[in-house]
PQR file of N, CA, C, O and H, with PARSE charges and radii, in Angstrom:
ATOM      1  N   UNK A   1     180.292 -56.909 242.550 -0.4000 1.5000
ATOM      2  CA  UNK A   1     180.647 -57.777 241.453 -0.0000 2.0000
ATOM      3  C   UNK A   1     181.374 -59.015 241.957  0.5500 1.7000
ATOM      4  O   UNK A   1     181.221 -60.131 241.460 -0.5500 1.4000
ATOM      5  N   UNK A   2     182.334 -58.681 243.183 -0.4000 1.5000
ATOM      6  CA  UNK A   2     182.870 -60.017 243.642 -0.0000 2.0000
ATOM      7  C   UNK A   2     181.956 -60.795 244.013  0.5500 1.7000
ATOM      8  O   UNK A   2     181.852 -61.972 243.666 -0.5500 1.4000
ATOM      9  H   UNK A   2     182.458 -57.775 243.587  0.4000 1.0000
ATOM     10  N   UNK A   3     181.205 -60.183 244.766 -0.4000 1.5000
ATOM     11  CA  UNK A   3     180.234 -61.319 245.367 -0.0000 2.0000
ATOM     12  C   UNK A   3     179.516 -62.369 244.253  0.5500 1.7000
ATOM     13  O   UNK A   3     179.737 -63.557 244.489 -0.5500 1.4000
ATOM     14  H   UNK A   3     181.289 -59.227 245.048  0.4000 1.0000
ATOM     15  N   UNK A   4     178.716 -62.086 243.112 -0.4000 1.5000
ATOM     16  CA  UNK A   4     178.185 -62.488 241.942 -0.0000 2.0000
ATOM     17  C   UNK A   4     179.059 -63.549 241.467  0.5500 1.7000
ATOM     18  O   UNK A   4     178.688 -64.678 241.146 -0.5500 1.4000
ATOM     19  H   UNK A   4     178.537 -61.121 242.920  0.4000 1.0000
ATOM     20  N   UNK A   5     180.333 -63.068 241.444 -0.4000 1.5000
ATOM     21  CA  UNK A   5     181.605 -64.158 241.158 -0.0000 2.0000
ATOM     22  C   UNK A   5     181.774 -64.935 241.786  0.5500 1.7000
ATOM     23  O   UNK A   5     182.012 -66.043 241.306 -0.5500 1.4000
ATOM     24  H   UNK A   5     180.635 -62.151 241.704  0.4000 1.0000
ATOM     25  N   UNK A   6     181.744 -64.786 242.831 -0.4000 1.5000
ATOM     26  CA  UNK A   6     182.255 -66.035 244.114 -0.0000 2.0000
ATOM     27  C   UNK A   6     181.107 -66.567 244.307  0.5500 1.7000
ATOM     28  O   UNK A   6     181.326 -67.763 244.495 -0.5500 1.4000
ATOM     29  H   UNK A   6     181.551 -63.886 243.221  0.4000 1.0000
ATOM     30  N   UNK A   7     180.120 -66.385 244.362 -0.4000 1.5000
ATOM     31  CA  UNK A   7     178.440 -67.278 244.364 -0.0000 2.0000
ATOM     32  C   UNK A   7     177.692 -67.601 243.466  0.5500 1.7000
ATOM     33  O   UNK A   7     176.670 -68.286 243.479 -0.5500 1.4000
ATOM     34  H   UNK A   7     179.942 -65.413 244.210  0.4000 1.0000
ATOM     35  N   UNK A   8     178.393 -66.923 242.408 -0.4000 1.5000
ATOM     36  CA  UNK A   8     177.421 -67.693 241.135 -0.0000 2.0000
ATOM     37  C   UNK A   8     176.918 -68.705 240.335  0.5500 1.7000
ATOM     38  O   UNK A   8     176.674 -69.581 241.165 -0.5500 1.4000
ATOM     39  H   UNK A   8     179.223 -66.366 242.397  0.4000 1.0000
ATOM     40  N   UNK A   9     176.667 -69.058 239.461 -0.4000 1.5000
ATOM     41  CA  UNK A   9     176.508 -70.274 238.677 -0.0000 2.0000
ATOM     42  C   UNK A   9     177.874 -70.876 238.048  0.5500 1.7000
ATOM     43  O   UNK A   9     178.104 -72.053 237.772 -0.5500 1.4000
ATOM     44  H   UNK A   9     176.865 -68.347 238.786  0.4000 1.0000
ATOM     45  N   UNK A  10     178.864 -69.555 237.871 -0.4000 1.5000
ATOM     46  CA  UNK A  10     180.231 -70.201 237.675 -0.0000 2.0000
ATOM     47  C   UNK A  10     179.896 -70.750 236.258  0.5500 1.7000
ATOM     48  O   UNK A  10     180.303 -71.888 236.026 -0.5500 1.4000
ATOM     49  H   UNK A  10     178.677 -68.598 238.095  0.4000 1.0000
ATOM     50  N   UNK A  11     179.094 -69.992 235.109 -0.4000 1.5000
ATOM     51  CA  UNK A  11     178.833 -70.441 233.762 -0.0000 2.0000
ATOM     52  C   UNK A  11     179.934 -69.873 232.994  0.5500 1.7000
ATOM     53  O   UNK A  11     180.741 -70.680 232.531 -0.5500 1.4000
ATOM     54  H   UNK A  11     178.763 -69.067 235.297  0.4000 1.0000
ATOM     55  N   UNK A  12     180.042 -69.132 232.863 -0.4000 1.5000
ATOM     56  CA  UNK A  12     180.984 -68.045 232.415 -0.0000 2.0000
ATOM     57  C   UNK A  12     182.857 -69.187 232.377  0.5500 1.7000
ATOM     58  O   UNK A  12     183.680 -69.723 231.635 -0.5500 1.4000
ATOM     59  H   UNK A  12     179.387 -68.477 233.239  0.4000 1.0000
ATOM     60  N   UNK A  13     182.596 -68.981 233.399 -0.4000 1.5000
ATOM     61  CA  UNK A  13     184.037 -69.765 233.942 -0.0000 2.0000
ATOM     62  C   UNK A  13     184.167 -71.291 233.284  0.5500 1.7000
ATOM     63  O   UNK A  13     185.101 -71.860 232.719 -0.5500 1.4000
ATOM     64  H   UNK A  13     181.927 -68.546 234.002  0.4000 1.0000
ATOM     65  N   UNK A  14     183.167 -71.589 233.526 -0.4000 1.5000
ATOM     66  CA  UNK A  14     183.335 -73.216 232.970 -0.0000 2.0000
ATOM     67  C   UNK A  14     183.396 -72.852 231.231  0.5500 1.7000
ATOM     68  O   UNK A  14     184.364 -73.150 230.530 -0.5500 1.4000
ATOM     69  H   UNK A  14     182.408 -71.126 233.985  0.4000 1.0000
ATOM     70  N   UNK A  15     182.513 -72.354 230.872 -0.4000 1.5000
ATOM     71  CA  UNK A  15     182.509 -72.003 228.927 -0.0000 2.0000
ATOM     72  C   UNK A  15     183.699 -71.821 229.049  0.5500 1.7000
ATOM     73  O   UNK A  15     184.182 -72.941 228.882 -0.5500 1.4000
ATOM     74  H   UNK A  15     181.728 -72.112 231.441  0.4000 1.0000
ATOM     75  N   UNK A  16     184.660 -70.986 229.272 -0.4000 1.5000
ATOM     76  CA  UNK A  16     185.832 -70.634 229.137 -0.0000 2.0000
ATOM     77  C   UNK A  16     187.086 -71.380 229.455  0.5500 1.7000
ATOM     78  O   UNK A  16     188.144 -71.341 228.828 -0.5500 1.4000
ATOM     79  H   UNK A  16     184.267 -70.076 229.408  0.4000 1.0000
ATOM     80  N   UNK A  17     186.871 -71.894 230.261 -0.4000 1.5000
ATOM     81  CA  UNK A  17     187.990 -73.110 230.624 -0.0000 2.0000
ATOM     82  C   UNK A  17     187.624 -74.117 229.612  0.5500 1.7000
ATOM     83  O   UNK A  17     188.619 -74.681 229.156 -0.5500 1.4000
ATOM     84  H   UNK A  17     186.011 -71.925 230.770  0.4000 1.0000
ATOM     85  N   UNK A  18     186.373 -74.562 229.065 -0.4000 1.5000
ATOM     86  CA  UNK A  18     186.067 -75.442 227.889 -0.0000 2.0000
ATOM     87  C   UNK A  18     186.789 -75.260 226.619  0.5500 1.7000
ATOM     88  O   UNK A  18     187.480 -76.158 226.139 -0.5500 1.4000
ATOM     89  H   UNK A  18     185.565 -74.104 229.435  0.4000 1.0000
ATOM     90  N   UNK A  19     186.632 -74.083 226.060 -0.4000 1.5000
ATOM     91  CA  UNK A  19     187.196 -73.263 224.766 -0.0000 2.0000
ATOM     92  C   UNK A  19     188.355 -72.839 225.306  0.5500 1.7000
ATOM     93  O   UNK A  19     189.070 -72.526 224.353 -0.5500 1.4000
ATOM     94  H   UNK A  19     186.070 -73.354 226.450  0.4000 1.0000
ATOM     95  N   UNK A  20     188.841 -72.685 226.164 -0.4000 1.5000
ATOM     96  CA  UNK A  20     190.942 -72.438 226.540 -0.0000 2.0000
ATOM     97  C   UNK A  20     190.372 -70.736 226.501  0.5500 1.7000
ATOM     98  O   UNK A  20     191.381 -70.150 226.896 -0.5500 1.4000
ATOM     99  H   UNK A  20     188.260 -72.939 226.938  0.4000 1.0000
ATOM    100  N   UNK A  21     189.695 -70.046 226.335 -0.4000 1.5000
ATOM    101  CA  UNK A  21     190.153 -68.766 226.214 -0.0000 2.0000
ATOM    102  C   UNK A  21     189.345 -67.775 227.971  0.5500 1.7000
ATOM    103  O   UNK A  21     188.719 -68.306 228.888 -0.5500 1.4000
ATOM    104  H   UNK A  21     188.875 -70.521 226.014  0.4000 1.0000
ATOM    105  N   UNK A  22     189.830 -65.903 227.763 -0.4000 1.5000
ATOM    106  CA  UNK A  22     189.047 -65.730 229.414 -0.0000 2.0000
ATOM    107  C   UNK A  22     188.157 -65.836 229.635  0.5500 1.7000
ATOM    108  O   UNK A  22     187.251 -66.051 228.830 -0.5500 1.4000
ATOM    109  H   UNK A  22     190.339 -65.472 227.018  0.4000 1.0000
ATOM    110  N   UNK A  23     188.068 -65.741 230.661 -0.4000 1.5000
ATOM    111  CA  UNK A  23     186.128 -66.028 231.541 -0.0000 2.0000
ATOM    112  C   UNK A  23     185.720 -64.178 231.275  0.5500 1.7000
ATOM    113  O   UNK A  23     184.652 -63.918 231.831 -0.5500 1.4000
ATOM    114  H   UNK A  23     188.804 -65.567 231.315  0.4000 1.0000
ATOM    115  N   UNK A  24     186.146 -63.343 230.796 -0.4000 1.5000
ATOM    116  CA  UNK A  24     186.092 -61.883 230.965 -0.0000 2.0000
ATOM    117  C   UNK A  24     185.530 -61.754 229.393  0.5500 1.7000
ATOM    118  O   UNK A  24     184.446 -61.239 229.121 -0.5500 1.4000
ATOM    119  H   UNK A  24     187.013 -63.555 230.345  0.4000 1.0000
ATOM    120  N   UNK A  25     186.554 -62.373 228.302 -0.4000 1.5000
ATOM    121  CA  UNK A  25     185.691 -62.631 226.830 -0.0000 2.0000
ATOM    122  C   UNK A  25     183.906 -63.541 227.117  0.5500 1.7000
ATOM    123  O   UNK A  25     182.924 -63.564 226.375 -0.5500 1.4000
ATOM    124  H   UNK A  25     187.434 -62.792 228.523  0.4000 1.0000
ATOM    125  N   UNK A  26     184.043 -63.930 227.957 -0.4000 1.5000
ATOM    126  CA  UNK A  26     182.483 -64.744 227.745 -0.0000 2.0000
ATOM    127  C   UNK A  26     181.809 -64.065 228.427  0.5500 1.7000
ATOM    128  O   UNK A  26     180.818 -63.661 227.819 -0.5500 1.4000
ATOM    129  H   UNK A  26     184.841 -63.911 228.559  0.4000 1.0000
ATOM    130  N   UNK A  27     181.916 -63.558 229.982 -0.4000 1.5000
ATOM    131  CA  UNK A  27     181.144 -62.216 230.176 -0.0000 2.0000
ATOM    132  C   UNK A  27     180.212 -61.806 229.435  0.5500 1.7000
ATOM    133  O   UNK A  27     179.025 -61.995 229.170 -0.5500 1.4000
ATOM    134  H   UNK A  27     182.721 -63.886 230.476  0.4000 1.0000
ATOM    135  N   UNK A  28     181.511 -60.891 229.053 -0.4000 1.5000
ATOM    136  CA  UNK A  28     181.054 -60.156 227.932 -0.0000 2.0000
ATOM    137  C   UNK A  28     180.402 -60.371 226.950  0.5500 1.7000
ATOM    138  O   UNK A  28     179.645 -59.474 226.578 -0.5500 1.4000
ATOM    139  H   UNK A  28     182.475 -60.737 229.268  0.4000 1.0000
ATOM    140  N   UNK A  29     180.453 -61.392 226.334 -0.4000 1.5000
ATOM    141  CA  UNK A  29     180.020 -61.885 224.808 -0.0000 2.0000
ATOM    142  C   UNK A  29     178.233 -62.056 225.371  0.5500 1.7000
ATOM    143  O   UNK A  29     177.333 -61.666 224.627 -0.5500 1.4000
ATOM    144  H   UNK A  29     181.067 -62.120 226.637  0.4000 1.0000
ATOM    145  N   UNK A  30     177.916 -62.695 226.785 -0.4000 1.5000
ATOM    146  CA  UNK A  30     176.829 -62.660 227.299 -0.0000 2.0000
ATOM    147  C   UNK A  30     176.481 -61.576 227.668  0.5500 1.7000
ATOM    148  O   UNK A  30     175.282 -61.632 227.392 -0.5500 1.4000
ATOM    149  H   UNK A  30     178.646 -63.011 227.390  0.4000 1.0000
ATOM    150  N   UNK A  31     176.678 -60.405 228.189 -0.4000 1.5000
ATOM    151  CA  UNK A  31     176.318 -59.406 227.968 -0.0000 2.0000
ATOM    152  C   UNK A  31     175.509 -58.399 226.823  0.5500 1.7000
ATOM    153  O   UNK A  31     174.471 -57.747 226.947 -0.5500 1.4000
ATOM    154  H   UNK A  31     177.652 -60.360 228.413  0.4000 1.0000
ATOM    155  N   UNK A  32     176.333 -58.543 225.794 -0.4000 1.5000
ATOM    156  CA  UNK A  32     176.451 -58.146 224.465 -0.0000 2.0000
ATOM    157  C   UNK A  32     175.282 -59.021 223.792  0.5500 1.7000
ATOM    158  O   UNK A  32     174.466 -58.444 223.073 -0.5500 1.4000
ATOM    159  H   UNK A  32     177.175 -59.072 225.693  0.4000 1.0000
ATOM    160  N   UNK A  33     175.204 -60.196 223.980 -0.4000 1.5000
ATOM    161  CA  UNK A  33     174.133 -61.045 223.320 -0.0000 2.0000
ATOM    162  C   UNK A  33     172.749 -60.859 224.026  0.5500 1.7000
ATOM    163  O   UNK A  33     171.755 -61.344 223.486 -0.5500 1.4000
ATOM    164  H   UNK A  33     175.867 -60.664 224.564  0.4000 1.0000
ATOM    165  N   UNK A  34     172.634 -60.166 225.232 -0.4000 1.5000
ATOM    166  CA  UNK A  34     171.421 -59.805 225.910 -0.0000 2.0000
ATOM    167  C   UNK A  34     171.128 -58.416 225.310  0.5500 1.7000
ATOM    168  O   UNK A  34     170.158 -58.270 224.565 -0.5500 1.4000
ATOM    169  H   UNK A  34     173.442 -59.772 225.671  0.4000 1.0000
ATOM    170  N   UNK A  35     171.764 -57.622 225.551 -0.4000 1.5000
ATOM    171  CA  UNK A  35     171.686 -56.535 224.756 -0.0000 2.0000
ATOM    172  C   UNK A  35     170.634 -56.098 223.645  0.5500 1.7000
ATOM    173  O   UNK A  35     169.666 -55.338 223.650 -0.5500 1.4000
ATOM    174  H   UNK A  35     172.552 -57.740 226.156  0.4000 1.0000
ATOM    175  N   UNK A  36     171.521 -57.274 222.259 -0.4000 1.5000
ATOM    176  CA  UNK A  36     171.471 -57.094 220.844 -0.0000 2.0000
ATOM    177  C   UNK A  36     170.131 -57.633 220.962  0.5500 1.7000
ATOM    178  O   UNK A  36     169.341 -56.760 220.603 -0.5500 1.4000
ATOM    179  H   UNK A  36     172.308 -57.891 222.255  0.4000 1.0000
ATOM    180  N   UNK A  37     169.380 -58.963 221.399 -0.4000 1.5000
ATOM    181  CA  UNK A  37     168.749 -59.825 221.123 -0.0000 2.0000
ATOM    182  C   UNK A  37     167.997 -59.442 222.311  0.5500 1.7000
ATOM    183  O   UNK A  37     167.781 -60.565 222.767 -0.5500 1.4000
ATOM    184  H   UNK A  37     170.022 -59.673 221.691  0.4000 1.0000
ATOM    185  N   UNK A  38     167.409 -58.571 223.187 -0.4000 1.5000
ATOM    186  CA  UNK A  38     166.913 -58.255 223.903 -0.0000 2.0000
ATOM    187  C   UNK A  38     166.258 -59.664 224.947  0.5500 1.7000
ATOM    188  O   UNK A  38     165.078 -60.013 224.983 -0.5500 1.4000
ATOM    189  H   UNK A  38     167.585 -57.659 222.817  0.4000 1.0000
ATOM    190  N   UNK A  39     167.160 -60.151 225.555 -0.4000 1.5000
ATOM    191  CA  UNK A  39     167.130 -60.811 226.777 -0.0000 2.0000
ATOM    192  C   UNK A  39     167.361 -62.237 226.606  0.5500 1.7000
ATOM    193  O   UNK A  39     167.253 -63.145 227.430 -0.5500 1.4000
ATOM    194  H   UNK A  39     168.118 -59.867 225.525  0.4000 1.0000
ATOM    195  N   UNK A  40     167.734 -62.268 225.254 -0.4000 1.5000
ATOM    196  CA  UNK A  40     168.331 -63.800 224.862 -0.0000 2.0000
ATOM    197  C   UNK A  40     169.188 -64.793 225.629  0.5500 1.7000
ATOM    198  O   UNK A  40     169.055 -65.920 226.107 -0.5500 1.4000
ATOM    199  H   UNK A  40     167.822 -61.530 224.584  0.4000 1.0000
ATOM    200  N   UNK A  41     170.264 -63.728 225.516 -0.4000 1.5000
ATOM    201  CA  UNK A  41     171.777 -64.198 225.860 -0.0000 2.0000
ATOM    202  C   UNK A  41     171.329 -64.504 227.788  0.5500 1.7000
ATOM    203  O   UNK A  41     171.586 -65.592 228.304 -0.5500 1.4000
ATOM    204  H   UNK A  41     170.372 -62.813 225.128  0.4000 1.0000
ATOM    205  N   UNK A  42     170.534 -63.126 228.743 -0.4000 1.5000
ATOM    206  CA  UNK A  42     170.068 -63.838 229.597 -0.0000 2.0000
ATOM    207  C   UNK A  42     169.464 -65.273 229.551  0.5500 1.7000
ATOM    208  O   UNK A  42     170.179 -66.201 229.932 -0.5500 1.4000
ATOM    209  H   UNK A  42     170.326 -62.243 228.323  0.4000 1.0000
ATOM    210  N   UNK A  43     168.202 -65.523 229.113 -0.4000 1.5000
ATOM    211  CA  UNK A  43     167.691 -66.961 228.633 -0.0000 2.0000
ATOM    212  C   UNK A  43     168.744 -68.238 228.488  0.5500 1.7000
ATOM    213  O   UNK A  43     168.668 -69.376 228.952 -0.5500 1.4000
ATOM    214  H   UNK A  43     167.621 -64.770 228.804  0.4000 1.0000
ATOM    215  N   UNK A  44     169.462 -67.789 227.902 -0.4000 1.5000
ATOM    216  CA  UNK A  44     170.593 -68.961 227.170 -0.0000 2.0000
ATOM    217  C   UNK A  44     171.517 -69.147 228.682  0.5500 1.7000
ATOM    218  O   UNK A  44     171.430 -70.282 229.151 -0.5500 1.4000
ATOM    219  H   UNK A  44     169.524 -66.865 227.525  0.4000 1.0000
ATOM    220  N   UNK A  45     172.226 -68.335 229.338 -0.4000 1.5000
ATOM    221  CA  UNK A  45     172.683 -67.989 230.620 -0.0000 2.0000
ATOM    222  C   UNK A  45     171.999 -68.912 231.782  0.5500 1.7000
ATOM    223  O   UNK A  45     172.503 -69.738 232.543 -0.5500 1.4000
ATOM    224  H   UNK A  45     172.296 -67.413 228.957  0.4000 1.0000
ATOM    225  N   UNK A  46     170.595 -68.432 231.618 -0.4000 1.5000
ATOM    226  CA  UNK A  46     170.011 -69.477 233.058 -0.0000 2.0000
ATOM    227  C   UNK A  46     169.880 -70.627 232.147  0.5500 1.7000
ATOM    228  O   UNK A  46     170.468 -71.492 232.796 -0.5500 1.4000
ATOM    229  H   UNK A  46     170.186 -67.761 231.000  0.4000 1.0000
ATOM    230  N   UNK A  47     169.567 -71.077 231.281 -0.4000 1.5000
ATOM    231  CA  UNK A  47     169.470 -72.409 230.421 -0.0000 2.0000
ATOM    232  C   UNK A  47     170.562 -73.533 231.129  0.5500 1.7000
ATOM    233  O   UNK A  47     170.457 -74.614 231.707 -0.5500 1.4000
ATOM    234  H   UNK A  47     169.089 -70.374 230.754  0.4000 1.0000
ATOM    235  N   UNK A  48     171.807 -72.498 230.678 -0.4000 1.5000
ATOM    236  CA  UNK A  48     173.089 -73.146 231.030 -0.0000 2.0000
ATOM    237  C   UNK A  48     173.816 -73.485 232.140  0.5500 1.7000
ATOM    238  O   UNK A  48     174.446 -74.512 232.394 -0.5500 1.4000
ATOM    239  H   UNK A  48     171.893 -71.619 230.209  0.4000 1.0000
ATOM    240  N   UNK A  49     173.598 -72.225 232.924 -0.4000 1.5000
ATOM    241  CA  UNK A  49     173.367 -72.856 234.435 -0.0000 2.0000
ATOM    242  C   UNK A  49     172.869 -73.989 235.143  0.5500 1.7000
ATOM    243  O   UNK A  49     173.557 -74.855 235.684 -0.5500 1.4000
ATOM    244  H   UNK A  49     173.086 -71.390 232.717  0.4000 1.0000
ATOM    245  N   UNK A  50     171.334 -73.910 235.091 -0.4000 1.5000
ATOM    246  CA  UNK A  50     170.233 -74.952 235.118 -0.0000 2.0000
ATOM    247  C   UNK A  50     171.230 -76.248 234.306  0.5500 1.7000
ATOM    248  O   UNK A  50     171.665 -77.137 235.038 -0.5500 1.4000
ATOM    249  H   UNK A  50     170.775 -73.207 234.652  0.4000 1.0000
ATOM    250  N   UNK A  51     171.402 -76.274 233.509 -0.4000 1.5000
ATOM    251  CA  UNK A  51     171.875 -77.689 232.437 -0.0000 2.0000
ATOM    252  C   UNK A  51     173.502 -77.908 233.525  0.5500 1.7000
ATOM    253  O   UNK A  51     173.848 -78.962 234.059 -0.5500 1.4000
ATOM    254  H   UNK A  51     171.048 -75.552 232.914  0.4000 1.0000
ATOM    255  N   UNK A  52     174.010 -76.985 233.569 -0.4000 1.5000
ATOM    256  CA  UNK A  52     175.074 -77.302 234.453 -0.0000 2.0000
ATOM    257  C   UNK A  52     174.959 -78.349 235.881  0.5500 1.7000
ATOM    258  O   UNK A  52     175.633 -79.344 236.148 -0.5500 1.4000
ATOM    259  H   UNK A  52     173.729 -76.129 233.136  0.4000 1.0000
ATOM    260  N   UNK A  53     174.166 -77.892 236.433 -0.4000 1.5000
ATOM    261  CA  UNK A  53     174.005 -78.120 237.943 -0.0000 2.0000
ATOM    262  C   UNK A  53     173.233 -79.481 237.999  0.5500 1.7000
ATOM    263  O   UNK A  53     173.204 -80.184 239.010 -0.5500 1.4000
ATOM    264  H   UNK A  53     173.618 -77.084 236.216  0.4000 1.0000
ATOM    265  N   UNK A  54     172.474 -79.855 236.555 -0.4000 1.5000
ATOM    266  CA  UNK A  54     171.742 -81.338 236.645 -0.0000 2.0000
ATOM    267  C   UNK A  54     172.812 -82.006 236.382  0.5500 1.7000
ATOM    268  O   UNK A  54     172.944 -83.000 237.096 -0.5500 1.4000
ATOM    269  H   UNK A  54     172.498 -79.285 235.735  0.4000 1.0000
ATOM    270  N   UNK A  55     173.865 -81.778 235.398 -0.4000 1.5000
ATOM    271  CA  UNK A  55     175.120 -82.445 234.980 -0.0000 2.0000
ATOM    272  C   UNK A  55     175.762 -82.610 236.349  0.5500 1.7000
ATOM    273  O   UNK A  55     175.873 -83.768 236.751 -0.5500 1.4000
ATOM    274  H   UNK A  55     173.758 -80.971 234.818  0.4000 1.0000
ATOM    275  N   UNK A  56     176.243 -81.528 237.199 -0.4000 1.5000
ATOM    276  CA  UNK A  56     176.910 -81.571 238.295 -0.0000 2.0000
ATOM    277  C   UNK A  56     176.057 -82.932 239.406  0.5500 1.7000
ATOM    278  O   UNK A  56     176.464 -83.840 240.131 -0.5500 1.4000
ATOM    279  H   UNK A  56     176.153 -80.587 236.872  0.4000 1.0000
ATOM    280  N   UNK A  57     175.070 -82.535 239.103 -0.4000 1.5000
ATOM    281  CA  UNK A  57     174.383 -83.563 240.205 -0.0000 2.0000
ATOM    282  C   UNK A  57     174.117 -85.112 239.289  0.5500 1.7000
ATOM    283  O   UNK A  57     173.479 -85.865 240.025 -0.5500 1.4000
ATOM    284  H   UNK A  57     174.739 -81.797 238.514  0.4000 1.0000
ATOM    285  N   UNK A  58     174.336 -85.597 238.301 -0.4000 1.5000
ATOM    286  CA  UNK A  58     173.957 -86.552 237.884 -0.0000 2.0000
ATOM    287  C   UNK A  58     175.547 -87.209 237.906  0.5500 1.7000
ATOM    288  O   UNK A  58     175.673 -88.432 237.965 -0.5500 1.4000
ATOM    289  H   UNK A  58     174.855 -84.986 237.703  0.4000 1.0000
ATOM    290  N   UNK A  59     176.359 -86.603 237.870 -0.4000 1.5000
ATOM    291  CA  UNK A  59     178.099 -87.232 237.679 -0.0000 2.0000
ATOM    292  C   UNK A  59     179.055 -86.634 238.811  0.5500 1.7000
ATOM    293  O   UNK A  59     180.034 -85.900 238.682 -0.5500 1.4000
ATOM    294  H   UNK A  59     176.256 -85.610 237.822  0.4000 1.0000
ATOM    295  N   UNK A  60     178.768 -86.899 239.377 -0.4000 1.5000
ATOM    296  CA  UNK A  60     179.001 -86.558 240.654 -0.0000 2.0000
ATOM    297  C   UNK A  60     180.201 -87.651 240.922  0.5500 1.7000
ATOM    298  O   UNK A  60     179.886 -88.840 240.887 -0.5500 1.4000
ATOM    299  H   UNK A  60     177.972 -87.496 239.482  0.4000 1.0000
ATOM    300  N   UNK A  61     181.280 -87.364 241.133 -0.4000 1.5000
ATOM    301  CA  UNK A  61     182.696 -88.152 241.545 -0.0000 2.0000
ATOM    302  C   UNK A  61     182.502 -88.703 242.756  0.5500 1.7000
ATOM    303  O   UNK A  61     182.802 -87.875 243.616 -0.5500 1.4000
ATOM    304  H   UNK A  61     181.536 -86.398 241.162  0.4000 1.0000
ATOM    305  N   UNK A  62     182.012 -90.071 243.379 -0.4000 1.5000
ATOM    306  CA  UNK A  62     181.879 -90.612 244.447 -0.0000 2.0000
ATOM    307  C   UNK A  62     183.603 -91.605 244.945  0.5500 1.7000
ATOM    308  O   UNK A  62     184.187 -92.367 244.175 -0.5500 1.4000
ATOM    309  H   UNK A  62     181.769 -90.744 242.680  0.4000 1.0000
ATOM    310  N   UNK A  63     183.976 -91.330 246.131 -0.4000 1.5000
ATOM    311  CA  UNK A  63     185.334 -92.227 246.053 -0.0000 2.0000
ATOM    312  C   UNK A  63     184.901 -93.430 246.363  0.5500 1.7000
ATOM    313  O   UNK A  63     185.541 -94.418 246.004 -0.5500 1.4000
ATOM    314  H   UNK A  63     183.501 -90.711 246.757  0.4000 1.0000
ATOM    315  N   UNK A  64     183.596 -93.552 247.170 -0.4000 1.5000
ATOM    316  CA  UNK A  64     183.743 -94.800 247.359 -0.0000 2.0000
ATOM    317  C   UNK A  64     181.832 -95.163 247.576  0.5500 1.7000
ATOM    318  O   UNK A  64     181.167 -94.127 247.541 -0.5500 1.4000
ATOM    319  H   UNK A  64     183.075 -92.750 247.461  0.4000 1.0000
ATOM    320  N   UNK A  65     181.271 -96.048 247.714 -0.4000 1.5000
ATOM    321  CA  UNK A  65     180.186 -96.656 248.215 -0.0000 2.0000
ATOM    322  C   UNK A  65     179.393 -96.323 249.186  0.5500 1.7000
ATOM    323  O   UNK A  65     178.181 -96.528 249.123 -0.5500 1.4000
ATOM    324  H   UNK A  65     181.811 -96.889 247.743  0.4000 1.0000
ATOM    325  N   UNK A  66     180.092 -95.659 250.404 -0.4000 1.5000
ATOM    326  CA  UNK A  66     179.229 -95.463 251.217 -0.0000 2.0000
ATOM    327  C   UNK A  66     178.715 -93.463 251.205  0.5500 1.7000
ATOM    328  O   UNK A  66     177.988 -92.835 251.975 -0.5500 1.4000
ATOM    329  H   UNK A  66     181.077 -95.492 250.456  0.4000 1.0000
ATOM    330  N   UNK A  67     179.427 -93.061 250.090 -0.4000 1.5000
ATOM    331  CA  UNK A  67     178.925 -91.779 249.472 -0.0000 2.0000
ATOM    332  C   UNK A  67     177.791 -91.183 249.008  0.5500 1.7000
ATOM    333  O   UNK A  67     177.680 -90.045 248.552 -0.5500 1.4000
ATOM    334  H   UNK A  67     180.018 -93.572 249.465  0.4000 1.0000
ATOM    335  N   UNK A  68     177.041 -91.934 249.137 -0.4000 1.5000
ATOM    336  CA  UNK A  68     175.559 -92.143 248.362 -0.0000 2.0000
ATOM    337  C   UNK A  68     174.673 -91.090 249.396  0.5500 1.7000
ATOM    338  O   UNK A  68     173.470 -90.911 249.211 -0.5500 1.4000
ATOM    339  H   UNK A  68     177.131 -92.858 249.507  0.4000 1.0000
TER
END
């Protein structure tokens, strides 16, 4: 499980630092929504990931010019 944590998409973590509340409530809540909805909450999960990492790469904090 550590490992998954320390290498992951880090979705979980970011939702949660967004909304102020734990990264352990959103887990879960993704869990629970795969479950109920039979593979939804997965779907929505890589969605968000994926949407993460184009964000990460499109705004990207450069200090200076020759960063490119």
């Amino acid at each position: 499980m550590y490992y998954f944590q320390k290498r992951g998409f880090e979705v979980c973590r970011r939702i949660a630092e967004r909304l102020g509340i734990r990264t352990r409530v959103v887990r879960t809540s993704f869990i629970y929504l795969t479950f109920v909805t039979l593979g939804f909450g997965f779907a929505l999960y890589l969605f968000l990931a994926f949407w993460l990492k184009i964000k990460d790469l499109i705004y990207t904090k450069r200090t200076s010019v020759f960063d490119l």
